[in-house]
N, C-alpha and C positions, 0 to 999 in steps of 0.2 A: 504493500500500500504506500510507503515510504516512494519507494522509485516512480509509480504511479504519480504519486501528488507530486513528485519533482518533476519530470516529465512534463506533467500538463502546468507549471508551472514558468515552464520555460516559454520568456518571450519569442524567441525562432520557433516554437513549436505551436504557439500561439498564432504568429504571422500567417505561418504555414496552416494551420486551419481557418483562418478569415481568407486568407489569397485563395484557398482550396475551394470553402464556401462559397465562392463570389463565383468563381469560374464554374461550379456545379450550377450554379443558377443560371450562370450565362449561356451554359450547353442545352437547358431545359430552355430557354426563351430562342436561342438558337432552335431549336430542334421544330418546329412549328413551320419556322423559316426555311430553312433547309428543303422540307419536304414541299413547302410550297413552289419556293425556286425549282425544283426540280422535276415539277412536274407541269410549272408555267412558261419558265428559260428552256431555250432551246441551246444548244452546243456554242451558237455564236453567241447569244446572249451571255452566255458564261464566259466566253472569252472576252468581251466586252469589261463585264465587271472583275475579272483578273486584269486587267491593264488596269483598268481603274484604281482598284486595291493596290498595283506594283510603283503606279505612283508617285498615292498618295505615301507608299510604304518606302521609298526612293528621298522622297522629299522631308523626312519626318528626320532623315537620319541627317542629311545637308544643313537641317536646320540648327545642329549640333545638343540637341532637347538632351539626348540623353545624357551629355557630356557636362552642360553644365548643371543639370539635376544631381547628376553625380558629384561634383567640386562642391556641391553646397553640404551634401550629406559628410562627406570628407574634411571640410573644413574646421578649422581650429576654432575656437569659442571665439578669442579677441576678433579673427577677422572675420566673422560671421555675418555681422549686417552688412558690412561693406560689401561682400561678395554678393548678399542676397541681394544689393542694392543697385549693383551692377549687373547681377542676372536679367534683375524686373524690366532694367531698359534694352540691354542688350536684343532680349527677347522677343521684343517690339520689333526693333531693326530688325533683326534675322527674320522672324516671322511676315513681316509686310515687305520685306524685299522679295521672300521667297513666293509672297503672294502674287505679285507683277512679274516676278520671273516664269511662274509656272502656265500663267495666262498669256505671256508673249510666246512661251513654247506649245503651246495647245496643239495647235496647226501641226507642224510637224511630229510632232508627238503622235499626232493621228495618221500623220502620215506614214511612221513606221510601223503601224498596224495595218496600214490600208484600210482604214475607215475613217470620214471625215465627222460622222456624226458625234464619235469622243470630243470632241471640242469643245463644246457647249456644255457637259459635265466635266470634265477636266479640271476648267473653271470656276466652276461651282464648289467645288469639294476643296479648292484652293482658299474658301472662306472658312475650312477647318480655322488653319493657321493665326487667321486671324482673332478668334474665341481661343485659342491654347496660352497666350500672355498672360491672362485677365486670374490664371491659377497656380500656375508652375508652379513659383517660389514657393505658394502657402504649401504647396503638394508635397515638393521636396522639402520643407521645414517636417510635416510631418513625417515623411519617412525618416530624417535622420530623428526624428523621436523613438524611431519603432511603434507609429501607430499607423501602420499598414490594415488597420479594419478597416481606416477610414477611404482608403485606396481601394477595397474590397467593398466597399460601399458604391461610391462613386461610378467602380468599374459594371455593380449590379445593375446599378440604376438606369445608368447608360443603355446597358444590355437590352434592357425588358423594354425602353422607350422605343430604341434602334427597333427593337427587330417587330415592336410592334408598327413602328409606320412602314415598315420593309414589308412585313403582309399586307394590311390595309391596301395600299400604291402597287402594289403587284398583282392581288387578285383584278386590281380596277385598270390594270393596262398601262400601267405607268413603264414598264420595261426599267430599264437601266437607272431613270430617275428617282425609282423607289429605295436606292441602295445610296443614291448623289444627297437625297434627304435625309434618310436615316443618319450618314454619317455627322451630317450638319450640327442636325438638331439633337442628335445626341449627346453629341460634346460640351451642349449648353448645359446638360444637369450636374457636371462636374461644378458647377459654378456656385451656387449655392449649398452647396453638400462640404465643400473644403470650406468655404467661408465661414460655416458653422462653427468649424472646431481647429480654424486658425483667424486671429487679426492681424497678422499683420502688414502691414501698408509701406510702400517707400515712405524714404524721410523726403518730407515737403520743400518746395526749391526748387532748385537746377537739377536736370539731370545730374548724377554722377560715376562716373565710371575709373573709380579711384581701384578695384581690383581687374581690371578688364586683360589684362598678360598673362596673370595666373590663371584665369579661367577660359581663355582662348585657348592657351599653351594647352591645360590639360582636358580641353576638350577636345581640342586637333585631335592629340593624341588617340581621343576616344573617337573622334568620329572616323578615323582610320581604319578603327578595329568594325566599328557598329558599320561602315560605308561597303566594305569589302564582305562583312559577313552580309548585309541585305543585298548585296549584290551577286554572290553565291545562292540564296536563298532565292531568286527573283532570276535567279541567270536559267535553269530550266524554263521558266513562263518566255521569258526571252526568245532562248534560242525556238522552243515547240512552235511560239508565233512565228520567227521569222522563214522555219525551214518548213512547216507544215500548218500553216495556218492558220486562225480561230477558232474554227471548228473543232482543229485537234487540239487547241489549245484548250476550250469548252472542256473537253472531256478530261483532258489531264488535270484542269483544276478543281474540278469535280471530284476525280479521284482525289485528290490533295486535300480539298476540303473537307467530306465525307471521312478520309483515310487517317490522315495524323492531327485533324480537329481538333479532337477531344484531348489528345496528349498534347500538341502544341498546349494546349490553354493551362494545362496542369504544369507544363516546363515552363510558362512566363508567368506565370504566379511563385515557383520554386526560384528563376533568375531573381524577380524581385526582392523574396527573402535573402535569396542566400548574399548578395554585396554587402547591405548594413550587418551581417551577422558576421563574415570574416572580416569587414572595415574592426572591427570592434578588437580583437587580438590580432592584430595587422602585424605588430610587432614583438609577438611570441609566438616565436616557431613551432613550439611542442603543441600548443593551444592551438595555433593554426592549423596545424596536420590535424589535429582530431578535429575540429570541426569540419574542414574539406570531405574529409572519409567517412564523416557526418553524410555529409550530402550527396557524396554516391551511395551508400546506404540507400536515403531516398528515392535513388533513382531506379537503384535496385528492387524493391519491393512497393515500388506504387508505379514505376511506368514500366517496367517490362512485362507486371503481369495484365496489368492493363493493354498494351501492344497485343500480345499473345492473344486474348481473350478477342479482341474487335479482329484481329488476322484470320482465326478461326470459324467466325459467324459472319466476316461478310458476305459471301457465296449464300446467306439464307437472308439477312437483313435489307440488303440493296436493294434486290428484286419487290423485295414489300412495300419497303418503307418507301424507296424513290421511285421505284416505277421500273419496269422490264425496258425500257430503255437507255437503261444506263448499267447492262449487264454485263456488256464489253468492256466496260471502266475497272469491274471488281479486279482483275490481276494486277495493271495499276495499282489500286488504291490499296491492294496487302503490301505491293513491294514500297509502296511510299509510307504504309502504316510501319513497318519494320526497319524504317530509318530513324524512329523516334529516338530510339536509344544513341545512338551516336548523338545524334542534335542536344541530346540534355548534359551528355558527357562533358562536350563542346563548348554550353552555357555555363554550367561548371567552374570548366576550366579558367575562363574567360574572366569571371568574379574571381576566381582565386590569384589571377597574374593584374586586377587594376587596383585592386587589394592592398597588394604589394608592391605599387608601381611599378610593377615590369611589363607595362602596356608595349614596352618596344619589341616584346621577345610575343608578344599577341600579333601586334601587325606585320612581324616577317612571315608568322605561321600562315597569317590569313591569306597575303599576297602569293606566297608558294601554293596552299590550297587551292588560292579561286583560279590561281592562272592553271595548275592541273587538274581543276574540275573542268573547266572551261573549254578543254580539248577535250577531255573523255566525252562532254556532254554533245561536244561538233561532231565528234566521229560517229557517237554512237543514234544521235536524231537523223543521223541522214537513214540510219536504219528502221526508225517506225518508231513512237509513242513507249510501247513496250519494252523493247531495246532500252530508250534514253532513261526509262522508270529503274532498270535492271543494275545502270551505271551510276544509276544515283546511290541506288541500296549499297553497292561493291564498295564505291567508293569511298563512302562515310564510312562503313565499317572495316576498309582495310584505313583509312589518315586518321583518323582519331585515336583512333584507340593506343595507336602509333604516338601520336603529338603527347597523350597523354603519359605513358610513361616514361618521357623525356621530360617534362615540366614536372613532375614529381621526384626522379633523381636532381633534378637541378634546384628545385625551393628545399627538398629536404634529403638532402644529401647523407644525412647518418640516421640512423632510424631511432625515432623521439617514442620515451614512452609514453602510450595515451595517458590524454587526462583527463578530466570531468569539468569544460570551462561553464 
């Protein structure tokens, strides 16, 4: 009972049940959606809203969100408001730049899918950016508190709004614009939900950007890692659009979506925990190892019996749930469900080297990755859908698991006895 109440007493294990909570809900409000899209969108429509999705998810990482979210949680007490203070504006900038950049690209943007009608959503969904300022800091002030319910909150809420105007605007023929809305107005309930349970406000005046080096610096850094891993992640929808089209791109994200969904959402709820839990012993070795093997642990006994489980029953659940049209997709979507486990490895890893500051030895990994993912994935789409699904699975599970016990002889070189941080 002792281990028990310590256990549930632990703030990371806490995080990790509100992150979990939030994302179970999200799959439930998901799940409605899913089967509607799937039996309303056709192959091209889904190709459609996979560009759309690659993006706004392209654009998210340029904007360097994550990099400086991160320097805030990182940062030292005394230089705290100044950082947050230079975030609040920076954020601005970055964000309304990126919003006139994405809407002078539209056009061609559309043009390398071969459809023009992207433009006019494109644009639309570039009014995300402009709603994500208005919360950041308060966001990332709470996570370095470790009150990630409230993130788990925000992310529900979101959830259930999105995906209910994504039904509504879909059954009524809205196409592609049911998903350009949803994303909008969803991001607006984050707004009132952080301000709850943060005040705080820039200091009134002049702009000021008295930390803007340090947080540029360490957000480069970071958006090297985040730019190159979303461009791995986003480089099969790429190359399937450009070598084989829409339609085939339709079905592959179909499978994508359907197939590593539900793990995705459980490994970006784990990513979120795990950086503020090893930020915390950053600088004890022995403390850092066991929390890391903490967290494969995690990944060991909640996402691969999970994988396992959705790999085996899709051949029964697809045909049901989404419709005997999308029966061809099920090989797909096992070989893309069985890559989950690498990706979380990956994430992982990733929190354990910005942890430590050795984001340089993240961005040589990434660059070597994406350039030899990026031939296996050319060679192998000129062979069919199937094939490039086949290269994805090989390949994650032959470089990771690789990269991984190189970064682990390298942070702990002599073997540290566990401890109980």
């Amino acid at each position: 009972m002792d281990r028990i109440k310590s256990l549930f007493s632990s703030r990371y294990v806490l995080n990790l049940g509100w992150l979990g909570g939030a994302e179970l809900v999200q799959r439930f409000a998901r799940l409605a959606t899913t089967v509607v899209l799937a039996r309303n969108f056709s192959a091209a429509d889904y190709g459609m809203v996979s560009a759309i999705y690659s993006i706004f998810a392209f654009a998210n990482v340029i904007s360097v969100r994550g990099g400086i979210a991160a320097k805030i949680i990182q940062s030292n007490d005394e230089d705290l408001e100044d950082v947050c203070n230079t975030a609040f504006f920076l954020n601005w900038i970055l964000m309304g730049s990126l919003f006139l950049v994405q809407c002078a690209l539209s056009y061609p943007i559309a043009q390398f899918y071969n459809d023009t009608k992207l433009v006019f959503p494109i644009c639309a969904v570039g009014l995300v950016y402009l709603i994500l300022p208005t919360f950041m800091v308060r966001s990332s002030l709470l996570e370095r508190q470790n009150l990630l319910k409230v993130r788990a909150w925000s992310k529900s809420a979101q959830s259930i709004v999105a995906n209910v105007i994504i039904v509504i605007l879909a059954l009524r023929g809205f196409g592609v614009w049911a998903i350009v809305f949803a994303m909008v107005v969803g991001h607006l309930v984050w707004i009132p939900i952080i301000g709850r349970f943060s005040d705080w406000k820039p200091k009134p005046g002049r702009p000021t950007f008295r930390q803007w080096r340090p947080i540029l610096s360490f957000g480069g850094k970071r958006l090297g890692v985040d730019l190159l891993n979303r461009l791995r992640q986003e480089m099969d929808y790429l190359i399937v659009a450009r070598f084989l089209g829409l339609e085939a791109l339709g079905i592959y994200f179909f499978a994508y979506s359907a197939g590593i969904g539900i793990s995705q959402s459980v490994i970006n709820s784990f990513g979120v925990a795990w950086y503020p839990y090893l930020c915390e012993v950053r600088r004890d070795p022995q403390a850092l190892r066991s929390r890391f093997l903490k967290s494969l642990k995690t990944i060991a006994f909640t996402i691969l019996p999970l994988v396992i489980v959705q790999s085996c029953l899709a051949p029964f659940y697809v045909p049901i749930v989404f419709g005997e049209k999308w029966e061809d997709a099920i090989p797909i979507l096992i070989l893309i469900c069985l890559s989950a486990v690498p990706i979380a490895l990956e994430k992982a890893l990733s929190a354990l080297l910005q942890a430590t500051d050795k984001m340089a030895i993240d961005i040589r990994w990434n660059i070597f990755f994406s350039i030899a993912f990026a031939g296996i994935l050319v060679v192998s789409a000129r062979q069919g859908v199937l094939q490039l699904a086949i290269a994805v699975l090989v390949s994650r599970w032959i470089f990771i698991p690789g990269f991984a016990f190189y970064v682990m002889r390298y942070l702990f070189p002599r073997p540290y006895q566990t401890s109980q941080p």
